[in-house]
KETIVO-975966 format. One record per residue (C-alpha): y, x, z; residue in one letter; residue number from 1. Coordinates in steps of 0.5 Angstrom, whole numbers, plus 500, padded with zeros to 3 digits. Last residue first. Layout:
<pts>
<pt y="Y" x="X" z="Z" type="A" seq="NUM"/>
...
</pts>
This chain:
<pts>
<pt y="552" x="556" z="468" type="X" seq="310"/>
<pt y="553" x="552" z="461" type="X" seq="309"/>
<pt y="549" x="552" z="456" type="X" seq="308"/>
<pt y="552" x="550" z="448" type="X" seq="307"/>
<pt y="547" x="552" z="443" type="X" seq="306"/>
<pt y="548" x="549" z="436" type="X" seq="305"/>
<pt y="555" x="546" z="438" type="X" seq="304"/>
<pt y="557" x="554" z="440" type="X" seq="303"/>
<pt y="559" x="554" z="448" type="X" seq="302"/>
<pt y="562" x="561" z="448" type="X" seq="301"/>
<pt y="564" x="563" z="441" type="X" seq="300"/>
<pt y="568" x="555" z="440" type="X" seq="299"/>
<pt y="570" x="556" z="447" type="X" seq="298"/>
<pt y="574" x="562" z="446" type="X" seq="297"/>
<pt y="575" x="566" z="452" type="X" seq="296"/>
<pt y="576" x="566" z="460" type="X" seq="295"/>
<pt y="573" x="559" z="461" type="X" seq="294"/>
<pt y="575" x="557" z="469" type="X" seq="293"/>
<pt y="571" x="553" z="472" type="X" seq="292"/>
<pt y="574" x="550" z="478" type="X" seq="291"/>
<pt y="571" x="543" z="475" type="X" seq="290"/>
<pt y="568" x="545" z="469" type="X" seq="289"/>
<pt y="561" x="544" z="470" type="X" seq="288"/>
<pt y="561" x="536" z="469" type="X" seq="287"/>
<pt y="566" x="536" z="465" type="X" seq="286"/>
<pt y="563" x="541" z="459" type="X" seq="285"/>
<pt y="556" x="537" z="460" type="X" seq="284"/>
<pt y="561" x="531" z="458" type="X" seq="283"/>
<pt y="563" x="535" z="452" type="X" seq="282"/>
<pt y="557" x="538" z="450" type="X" seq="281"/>
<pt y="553" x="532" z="451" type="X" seq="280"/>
<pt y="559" x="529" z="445" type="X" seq="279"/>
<pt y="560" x="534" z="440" type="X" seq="278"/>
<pt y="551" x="534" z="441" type="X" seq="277"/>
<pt y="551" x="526" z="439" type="X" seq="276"/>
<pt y="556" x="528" z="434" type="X" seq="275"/>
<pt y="552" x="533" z="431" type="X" seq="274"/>
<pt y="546" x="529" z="431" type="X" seq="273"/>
<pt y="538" x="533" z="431" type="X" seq="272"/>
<pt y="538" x="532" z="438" type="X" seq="271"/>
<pt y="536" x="537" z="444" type="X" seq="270"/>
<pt y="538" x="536" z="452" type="X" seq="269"/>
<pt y="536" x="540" z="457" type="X" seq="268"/>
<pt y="538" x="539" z="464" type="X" seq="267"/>
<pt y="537" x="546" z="467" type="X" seq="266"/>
<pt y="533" x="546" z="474" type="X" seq="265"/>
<pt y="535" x="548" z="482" type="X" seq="264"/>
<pt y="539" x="554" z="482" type="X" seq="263"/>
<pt y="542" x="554" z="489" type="X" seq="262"/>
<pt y="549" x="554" z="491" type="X" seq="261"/>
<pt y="546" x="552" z="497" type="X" seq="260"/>
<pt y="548" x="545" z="496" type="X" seq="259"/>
<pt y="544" x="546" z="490" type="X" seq="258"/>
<pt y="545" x="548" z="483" type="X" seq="257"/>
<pt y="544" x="544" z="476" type="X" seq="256"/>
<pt y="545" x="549" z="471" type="X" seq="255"/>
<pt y="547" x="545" z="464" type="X" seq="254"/>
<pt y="543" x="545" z="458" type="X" seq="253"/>
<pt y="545" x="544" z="451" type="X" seq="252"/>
<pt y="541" x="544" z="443" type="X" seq="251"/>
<pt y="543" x="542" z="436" type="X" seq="250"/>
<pt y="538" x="544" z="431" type="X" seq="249"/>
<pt y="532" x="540" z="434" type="X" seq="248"/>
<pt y="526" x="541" z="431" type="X" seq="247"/>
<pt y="525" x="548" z="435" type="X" seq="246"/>
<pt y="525" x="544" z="441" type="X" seq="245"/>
<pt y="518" x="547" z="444" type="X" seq="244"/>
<pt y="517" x="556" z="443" type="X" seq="243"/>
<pt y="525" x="556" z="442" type="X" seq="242"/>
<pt y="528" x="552" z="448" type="X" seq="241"/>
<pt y="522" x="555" z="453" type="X" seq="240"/>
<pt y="524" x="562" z="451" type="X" seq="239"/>
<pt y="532" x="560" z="452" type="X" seq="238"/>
<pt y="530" x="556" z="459" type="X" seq="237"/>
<pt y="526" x="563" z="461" type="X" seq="236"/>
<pt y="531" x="568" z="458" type="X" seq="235"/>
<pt y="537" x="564" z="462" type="X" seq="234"/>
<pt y="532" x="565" z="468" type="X" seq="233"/>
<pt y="532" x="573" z="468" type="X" seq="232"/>
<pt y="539" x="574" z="466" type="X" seq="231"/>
<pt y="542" x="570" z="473" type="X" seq="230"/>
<pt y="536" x="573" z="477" type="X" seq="229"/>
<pt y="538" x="580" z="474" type="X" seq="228"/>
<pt y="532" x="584" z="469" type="X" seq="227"/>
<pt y="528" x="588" z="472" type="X" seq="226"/>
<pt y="522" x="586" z="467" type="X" seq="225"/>
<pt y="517" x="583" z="471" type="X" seq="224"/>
<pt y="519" x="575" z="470" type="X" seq="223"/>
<pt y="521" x="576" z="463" type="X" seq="222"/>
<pt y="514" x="580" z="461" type="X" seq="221"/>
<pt y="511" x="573" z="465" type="X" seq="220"/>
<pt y="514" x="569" z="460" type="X" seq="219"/>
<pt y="511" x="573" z="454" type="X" seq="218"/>
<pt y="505" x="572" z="455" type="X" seq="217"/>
<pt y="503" x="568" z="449" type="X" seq="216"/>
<pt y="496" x="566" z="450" type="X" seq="215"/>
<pt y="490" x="570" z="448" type="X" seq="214"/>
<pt y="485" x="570" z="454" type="X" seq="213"/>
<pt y="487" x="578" z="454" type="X" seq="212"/>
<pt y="494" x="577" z="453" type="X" seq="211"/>
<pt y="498" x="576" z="446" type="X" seq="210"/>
<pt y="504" x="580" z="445" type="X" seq="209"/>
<pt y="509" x="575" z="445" type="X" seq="208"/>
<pt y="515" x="579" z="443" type="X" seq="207"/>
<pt y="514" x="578" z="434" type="X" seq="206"/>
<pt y="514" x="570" z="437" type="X" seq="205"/>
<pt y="521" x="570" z="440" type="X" seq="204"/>
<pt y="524" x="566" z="437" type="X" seq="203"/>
<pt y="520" x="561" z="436" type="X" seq="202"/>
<pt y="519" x="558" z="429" type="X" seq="201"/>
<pt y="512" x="558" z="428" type="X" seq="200"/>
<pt y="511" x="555" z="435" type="X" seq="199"/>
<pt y="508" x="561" z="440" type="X" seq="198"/>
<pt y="501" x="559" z="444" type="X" seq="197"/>
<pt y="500" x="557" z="451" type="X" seq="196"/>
<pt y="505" x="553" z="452" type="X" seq="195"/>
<pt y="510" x="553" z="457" type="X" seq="194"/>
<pt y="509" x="549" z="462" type="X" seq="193"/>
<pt y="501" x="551" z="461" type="X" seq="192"/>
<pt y="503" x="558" z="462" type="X" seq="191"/>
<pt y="507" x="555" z="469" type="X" seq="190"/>
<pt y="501" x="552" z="471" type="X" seq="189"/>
<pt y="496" x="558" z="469" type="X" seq="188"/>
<pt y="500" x="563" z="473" type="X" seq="187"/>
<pt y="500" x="558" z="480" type="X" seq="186"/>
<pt y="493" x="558" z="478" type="X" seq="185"/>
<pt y="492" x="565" z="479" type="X" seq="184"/>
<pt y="496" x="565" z="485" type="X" seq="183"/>
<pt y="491" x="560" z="489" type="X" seq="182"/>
<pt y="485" x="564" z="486" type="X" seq="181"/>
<pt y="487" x="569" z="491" type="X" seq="180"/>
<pt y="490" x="576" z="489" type="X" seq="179"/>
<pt y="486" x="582" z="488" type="X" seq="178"/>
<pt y="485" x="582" z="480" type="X" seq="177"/>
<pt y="493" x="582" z="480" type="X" seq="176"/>
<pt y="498" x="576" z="481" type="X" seq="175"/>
<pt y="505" x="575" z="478" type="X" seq="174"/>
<pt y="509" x="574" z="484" type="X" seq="173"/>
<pt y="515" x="570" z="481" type="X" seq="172"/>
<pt y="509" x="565" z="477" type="X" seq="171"/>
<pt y="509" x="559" z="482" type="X" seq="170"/>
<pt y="517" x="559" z="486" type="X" seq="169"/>
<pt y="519" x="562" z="478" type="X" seq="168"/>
<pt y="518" x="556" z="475" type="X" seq="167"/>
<pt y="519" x="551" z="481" type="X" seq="166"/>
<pt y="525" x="552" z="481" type="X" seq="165"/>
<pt y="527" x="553" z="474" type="X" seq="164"/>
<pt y="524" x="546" z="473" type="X" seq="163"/>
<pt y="527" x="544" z="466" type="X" seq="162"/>
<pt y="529" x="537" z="467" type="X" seq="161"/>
<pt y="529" x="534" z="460" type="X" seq="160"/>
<pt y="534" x="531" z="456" type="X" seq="159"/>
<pt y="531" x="528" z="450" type="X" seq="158"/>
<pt y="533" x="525" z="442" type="X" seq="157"/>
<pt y="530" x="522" z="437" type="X" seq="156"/>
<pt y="530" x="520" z="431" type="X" seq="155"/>
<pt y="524" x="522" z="427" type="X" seq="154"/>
<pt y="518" x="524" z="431" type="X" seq="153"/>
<pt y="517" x="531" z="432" type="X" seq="152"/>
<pt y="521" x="532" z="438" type="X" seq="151"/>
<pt y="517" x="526" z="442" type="X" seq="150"/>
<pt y="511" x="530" z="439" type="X" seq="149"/>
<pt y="513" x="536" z="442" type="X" seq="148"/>
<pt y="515" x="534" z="448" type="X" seq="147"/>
<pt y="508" x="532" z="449" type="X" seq="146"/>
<pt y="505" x="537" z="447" type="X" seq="145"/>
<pt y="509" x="542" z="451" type="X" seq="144"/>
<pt y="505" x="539" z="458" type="X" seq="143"/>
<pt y="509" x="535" z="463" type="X" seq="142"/>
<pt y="507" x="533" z="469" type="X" seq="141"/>
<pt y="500" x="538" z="470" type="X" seq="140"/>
<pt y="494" x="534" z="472" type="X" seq="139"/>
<pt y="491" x="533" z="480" type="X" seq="138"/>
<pt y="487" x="528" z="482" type="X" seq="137"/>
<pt y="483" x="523" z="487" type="X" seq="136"/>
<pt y="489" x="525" z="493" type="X" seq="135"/>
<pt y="494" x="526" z="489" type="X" seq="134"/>
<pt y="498" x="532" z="485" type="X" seq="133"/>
<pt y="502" x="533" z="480" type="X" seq="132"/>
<pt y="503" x="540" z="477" type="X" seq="131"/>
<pt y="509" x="543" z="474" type="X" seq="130"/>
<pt y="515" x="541" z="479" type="X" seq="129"/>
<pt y="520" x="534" z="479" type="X" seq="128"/>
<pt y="518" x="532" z="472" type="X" seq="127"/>
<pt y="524" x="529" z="469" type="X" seq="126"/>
<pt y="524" x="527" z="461" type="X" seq="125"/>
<pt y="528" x="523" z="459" type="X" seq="124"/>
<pt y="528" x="520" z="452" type="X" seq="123"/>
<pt y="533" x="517" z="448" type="X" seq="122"/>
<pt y="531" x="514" z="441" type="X" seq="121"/>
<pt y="534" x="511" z="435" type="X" seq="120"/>
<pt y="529" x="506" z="433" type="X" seq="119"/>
<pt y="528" x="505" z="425" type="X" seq="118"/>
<pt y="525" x="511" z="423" type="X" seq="117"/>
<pt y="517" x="510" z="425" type="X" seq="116"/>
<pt y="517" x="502" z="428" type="X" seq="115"/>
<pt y="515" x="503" z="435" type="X" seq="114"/>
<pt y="510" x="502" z="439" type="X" seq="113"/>
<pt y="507" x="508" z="436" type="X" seq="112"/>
<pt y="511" x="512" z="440" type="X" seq="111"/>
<pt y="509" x="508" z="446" type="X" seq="110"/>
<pt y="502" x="509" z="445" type="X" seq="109"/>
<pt y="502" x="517" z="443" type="X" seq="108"/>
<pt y="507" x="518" z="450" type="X" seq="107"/>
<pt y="501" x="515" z="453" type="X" seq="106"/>
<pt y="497" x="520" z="455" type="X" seq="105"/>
<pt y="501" x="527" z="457" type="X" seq="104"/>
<pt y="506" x="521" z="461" type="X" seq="103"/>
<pt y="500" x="520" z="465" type="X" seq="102"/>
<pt y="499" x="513" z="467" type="X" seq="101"/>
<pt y="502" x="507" z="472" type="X" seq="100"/>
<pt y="507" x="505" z="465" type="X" seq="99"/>
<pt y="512" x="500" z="465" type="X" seq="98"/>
<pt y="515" x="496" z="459" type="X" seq="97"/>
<pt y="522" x="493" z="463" type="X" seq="96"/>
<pt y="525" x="489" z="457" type="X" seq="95"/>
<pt y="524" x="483" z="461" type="X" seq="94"/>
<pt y="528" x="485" z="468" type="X" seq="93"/>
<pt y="525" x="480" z="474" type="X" seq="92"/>
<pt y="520" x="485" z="476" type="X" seq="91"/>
<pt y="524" x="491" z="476" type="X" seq="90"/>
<pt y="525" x="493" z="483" type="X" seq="89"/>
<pt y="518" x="491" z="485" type="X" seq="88"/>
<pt y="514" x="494" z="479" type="X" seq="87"/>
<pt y="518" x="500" z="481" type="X" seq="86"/>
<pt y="516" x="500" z="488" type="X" seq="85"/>
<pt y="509" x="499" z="485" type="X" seq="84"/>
<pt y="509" x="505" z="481" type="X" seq="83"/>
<pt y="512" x="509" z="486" type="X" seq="82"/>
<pt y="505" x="508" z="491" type="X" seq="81"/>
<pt y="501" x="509" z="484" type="X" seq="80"/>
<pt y="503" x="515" z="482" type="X" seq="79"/>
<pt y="504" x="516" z="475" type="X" seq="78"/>
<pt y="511" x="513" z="473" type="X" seq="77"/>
<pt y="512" x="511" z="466" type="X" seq="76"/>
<pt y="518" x="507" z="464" type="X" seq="75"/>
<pt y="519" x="504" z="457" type="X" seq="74"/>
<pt y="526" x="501" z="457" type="X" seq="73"/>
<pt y="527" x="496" z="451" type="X" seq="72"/>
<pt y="535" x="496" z="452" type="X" seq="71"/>
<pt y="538" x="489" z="452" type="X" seq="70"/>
<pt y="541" x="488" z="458" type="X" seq="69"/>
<pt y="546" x="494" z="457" type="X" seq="68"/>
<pt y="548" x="500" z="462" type="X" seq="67"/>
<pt y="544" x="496" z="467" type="X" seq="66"/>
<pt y="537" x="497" z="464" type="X" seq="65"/>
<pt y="539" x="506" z="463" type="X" seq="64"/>
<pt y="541" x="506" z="470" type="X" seq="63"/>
<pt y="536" x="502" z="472" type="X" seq="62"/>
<pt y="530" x="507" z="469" type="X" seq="61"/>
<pt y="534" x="513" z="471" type="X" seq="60"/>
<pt y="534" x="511" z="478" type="X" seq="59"/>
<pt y="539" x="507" z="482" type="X" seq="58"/>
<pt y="543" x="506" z="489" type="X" seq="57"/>
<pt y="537" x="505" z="495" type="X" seq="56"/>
<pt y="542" x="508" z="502" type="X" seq="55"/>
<pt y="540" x="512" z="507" type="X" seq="54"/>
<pt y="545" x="518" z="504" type="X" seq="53"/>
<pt y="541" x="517" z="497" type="X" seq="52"/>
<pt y="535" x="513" z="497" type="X" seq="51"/>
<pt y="533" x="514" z="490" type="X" seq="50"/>
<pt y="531" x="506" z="486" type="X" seq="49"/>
<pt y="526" x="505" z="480" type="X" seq="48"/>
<pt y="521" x="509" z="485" type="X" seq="47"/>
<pt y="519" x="515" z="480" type="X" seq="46"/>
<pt y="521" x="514" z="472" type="X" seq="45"/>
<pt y="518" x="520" z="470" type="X" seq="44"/>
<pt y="517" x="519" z="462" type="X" seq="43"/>
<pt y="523" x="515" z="461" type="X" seq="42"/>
<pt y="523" x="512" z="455" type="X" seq="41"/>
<pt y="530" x="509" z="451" type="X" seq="40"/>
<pt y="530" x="505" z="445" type="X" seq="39"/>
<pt y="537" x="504" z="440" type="X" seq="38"/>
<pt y="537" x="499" z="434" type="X" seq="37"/>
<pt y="541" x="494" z="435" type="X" seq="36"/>
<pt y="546" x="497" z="430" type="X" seq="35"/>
<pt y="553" x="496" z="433" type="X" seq="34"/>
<pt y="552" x="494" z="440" type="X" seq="33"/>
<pt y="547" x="499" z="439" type="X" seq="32"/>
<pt y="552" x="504" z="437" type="X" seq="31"/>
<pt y="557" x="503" z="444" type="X" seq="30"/>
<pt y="551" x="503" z="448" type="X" seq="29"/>
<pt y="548" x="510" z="446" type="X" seq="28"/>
<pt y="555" x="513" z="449" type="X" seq="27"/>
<pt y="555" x="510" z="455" type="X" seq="26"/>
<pt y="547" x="512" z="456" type="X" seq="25"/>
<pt y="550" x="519" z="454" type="X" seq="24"/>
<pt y="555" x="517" z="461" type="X" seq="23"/>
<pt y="550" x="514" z="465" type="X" seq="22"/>
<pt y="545" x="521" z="464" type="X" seq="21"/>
<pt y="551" x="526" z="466" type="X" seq="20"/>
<pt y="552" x="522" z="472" type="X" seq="19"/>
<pt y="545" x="522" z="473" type="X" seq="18"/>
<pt y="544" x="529" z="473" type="X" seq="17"/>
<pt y="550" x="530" z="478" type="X" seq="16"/>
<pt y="547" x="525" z="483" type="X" seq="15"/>
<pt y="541" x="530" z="483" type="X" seq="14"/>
<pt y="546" x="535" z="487" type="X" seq="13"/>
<pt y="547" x="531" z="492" type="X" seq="12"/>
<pt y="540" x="530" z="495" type="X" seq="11"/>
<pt y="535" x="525" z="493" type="X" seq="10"/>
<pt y="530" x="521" z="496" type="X" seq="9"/>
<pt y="524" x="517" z="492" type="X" seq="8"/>
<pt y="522" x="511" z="495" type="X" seq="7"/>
<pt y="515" x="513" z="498" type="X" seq="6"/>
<pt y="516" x="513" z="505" type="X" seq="5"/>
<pt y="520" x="506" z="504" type="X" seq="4"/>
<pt y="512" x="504" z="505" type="X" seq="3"/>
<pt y="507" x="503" z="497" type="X" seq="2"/>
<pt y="500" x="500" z="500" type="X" seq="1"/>
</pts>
C-alpha cells in the first residue's frame, strides 16, 4: 500500500528544472493551440505530486497537463507505490495515459501509438540515478537504447536529466581485480548508461579504445585521467552527447547545483529545430545568469548547435 512516504521530495535545486521544463511547455502550447499536433512523454513521472518544503506542489507530469488541458500525456513510473499515487493525482484527468512499467520496454508501445511524423514530441527523461532497485527487481533506469529510439523518431525533442551524481559516485573509484564485485557493477551500470558500444557519429569513436569485453571505455580514460572536476564532468556529459544525441544538431545543457554548491546532473536538451534550441538557449541562459557575468562574445561561447552553461 502507497503512504505519503512514497511521495517524491525535492530540494530547492530540483525547482530550477521544473521551471525550465514549464517555460519550454509555454512554448509548446502556443503552437499546439495553432496546430494541434503536440504530445509529451514523461519516462519517470514518479509520484505525480513532489513534497517541496512539507508542501504537494506539481510534478513534471502536472505541469505538463495544466500547461493545456488537452495535452496527451504519456506517463511512465516504474515503481508501484509512486504509480498508485500518480494514478491518485490523476485519475480525473483523461489525457493522462499512465504506465506502471519500465520505461526501456515500453517506449516502443508508445511511440508506435503515435502516428510517425504527425505529432511533435517533448519527451522528459529524468531518471534519479542509473539503476533502480525493488525488493523482486533490479533494472537500469535508462539505457542509450531508449534514448536513441526517441531520437530517431521524427519530431521529437527530449530534456534529459544527465545523473552526473551518480555517475561518478558509481565509477570514480574504477575497481582492480582485488575490489569487490560490488564496484565491478557499479562500473558495469555506468558503461550500460553510457552505451557499450560507439555510434558511428561519435565523436570520440577513434578514442575509444576497446576493452577486454569489448566495450568502449573511454569514460573510464575520462574519470583517470588528471583532469580538474569542472574539466572531467564536462567531458562525460559531451562524451554521452556525441555517443547518444547525434540525431540532434542542436544541443544544450545547464549544470544544476545543489544548495551546497554541489553539482547534481545536466538538464540536457536536444532538437532538431533552431527556433526550438533559439528558445532553450534563452530560458536556459535566465536560469543560469542570475549574477553570472559572460566575459565574451555570447554567440562564441554559447553556440546555438552546443550552448552548455555552467
Amino acid at each position: 500500500m502507497a503512504t505519503e512516504g512514497d511521495i517524491i521530495e525535492i530540494k530547492e535545486h530540483s525547482k530550477k528544472k521544473y521551471r525550465i521544463l514549464k517555460k519550454y511547455l509555454n512554448v509548446c502550447e502556443t503552437f499546439s493551440n495553432k496546430y494541434q499536433n503536440f504530445a509529451y512523454i514523461d519516462t519517470h513521472g514518479g509520484s505525480g505530486k513532489v513534497l517541496f518544503d512539507g508542501k504537494l506542489e506539481d510534478g513534471s507530469v502536472l505541469i505538463a497537463r495544466n500547461t493545456n488541458l488537452s495535452f496527451p500525456c504519456y506517463v511512465v513510473e516504474i515503481n508501484i507505490e509512486r504509480f498508485s499515487w500518480l494514478s491518485e493525482f490523476t485519475k480525473e484527468l483523461s489525457n493522462i495515459k499512465p504506465f506502471n512499467d519500465d520505461c526501456n520496454k515500453v517506449i516502443d508501445k508508445i511511440l508506435d501509438d503515435m502516428t510517425k511524423g504527425e505529432k511533435f514530441i517533448l519527451c522528459f527523461l529524468d531518471p534519479d540515478g542509473l539503476i533502480y532497485r525493488h525488493d523482486s527487481f533490479v533494472c537500469h533506469q535508462l539505457l542509450p537504447e531508449t534514448v536513441k529510439k526517441i531520437a530517431e523518431f521524427p519530431r521529437t525533442e527530449i530534456l534529459l536529466n544527465f545523473p552526473l551524481e551518480a555517475i561518478v559516485r558509481s565509477g570514480g573509484c574504477l575497481p582492480d581485480e582485488s575490489t569487490d564485485a560490488k564496484a565491478h557493477q557499479n562500473i558495469e551500470n555506468v558503461t550500460n548508461f553510457f552505451g557499450k558500444k560507439c555510434d558511428i557519429n561519435c565523436s570520440f569513436m577513434h578514442e575509444c579504445k576497446n576493452d577486454a569485453k569489448g566495450e568502449c571505455n573511454k569514460w573510464k580514460k575520462i574519470i583517470e585521467k588528471g583532469n580538474s572536476p569542472k574539466k572531467k564532468i564536462r567531458k562525460l556529459l559531451e562524451l554521452y552527447i556525441s555517443k547518444n544525441l547525434s540525431n540532434f544538431p542542436f544541443v544544450g545543457a545547464i549544470l544544476i547545483k545543489n544548495e551546497l554548491n554541489v553539482p547534481q546532473y545536466y538538464l540536457v536538451y536536444g532538437t532538431k529545430y533552431f527556433i526550438g534550441a533559439k528558445i532553450m538557449r534563452g530560458i536556459m541562459k535566465k536560469e543560469w545568469g542570475e549574477g553570472q557575468q559572460i566575459l565574451g562574445d555570447f554567440e562564441k561561447l554559447f553556440p546555438i548547435n552546443k550552448f552548455i552553461f555552467e
